[in-house]
C-alpha positions in Angstrom: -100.0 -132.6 176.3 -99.6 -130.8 173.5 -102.5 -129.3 171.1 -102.2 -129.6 167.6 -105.4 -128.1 165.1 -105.5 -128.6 161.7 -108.3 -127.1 159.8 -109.7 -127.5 155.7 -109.3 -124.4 154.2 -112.9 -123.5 153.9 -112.7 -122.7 158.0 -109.1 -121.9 158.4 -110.3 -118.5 159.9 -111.8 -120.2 162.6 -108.2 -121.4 163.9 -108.2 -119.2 166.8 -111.6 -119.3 168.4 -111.2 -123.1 167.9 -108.1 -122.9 169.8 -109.7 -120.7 172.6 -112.5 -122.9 173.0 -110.5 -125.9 173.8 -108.0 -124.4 175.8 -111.0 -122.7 178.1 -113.0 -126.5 178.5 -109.5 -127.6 179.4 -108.9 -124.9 182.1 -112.7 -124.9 183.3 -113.4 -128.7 183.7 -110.7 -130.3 186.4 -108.9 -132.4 186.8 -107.5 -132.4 182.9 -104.2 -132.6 181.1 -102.5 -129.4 181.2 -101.4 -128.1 177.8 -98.0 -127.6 177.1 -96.1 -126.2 173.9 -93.6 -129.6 172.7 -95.2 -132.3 174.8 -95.1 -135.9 173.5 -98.6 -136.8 173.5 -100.6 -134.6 171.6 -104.4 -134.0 171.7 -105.4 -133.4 168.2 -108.3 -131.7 166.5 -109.1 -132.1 163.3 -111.7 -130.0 161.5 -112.3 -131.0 158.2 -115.6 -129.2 156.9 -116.0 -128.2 152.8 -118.2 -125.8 151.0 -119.8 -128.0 148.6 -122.6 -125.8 146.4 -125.7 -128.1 145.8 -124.7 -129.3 142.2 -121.6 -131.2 143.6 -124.3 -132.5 146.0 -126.2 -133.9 143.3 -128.5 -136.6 143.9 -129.0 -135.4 147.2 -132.7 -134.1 148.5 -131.7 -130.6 149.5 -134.4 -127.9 150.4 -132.7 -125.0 149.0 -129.9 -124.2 146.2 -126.8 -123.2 147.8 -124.0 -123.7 149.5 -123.5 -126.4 152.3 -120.6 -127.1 154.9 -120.3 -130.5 154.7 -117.2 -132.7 156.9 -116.6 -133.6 160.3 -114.9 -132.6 163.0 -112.7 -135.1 165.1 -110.8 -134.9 168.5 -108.4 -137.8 169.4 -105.7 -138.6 171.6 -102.2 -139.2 170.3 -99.0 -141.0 172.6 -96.1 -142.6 171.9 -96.0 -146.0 172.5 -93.6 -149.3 173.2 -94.2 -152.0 171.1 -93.9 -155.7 172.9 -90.1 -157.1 171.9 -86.8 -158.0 173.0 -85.5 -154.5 175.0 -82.6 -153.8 172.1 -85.3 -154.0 169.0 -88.6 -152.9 171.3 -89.8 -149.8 169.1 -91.7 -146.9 169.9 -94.2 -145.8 168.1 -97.3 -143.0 167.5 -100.6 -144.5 167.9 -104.0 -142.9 168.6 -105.2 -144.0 172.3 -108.8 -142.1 171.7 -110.7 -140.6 169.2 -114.2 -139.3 168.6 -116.0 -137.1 166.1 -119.1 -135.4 164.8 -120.4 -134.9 161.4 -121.2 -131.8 159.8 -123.8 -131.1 157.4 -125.5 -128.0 156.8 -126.9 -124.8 155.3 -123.2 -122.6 155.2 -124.4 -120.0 156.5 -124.6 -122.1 160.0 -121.2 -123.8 159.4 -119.8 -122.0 162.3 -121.8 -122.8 165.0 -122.2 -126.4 164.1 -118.2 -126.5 164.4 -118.3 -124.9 167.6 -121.0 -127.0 168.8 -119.1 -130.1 167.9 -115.7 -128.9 168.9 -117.6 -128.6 172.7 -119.4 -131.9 172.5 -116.1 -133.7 171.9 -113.9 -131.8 174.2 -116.8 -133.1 177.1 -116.6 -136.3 175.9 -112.9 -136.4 176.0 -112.9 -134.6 179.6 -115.9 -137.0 180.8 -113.8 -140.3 179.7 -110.1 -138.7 180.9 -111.5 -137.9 184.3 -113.2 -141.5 184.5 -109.5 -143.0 183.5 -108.5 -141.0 186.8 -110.9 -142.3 188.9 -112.7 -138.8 189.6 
């Protein structure tokens, strides 16, 4: 399986201890899909988390002025799959098998934690439900 992160710009520096923390949850918790540079199915995390300042966030009850990360992060499963047809036209396609996320929304200043946090809580859930698929 092959791991694929895309980050928003506001976090892109976190790319790396992202990466790390998957990779260890995936080495740690066995039985799971080993990771492997051009594989076909592809475990995907998406972290999509803005600074919004709290006039964007207008009409919002806010405690402070400031700025807040706002988004969500998202893990999901991508494979390649056959669609039902006649063998000669029976087309393969990408389709997400799995998915789960978690919202963000906080104080900036706490952004990276809660990303962390999240990027943990959904590589469990994806490692609780894979091993359950297995039978383990």
């Amino acid at each position: 399986m092959a791991l694929e992160i895309s980050l928003s710009p506001d976090v892109v520096d976190l790319r790396d201890d992202v990466e790390q923390r998957v990779e260890q949850a995936l080495r740690e918790q066995a039985p799971a899909p080993a990771l492997v540079r051009d594989g076909a199915d592809k475990l995907r995390l998406v972290v999509a988390v803005q600074a919004k300042n709290a006039s964007e966030l207008r009409g919002f009850w806010l405690p402070l002025s400031g700025i807040y990360a706002i988004g969500y992060v998202r893990l999901e499963i991508e494979r390649t799959v056959t669609l039902p047809g006649p063998v000669p036209s029976a087309a393969t396609v990408p389709a997400v098998v799995w998915q789960a996320d978690q919202l963000v929304a906080c104080p900036w200043r706490q952004a990276d934690g809660k990303i962390y946090d999240a990027v943990e809580k959904l590589t469990g859930a994806f490692l609780e439900d894979y091993r359950r698929t297995r039978g383990r």
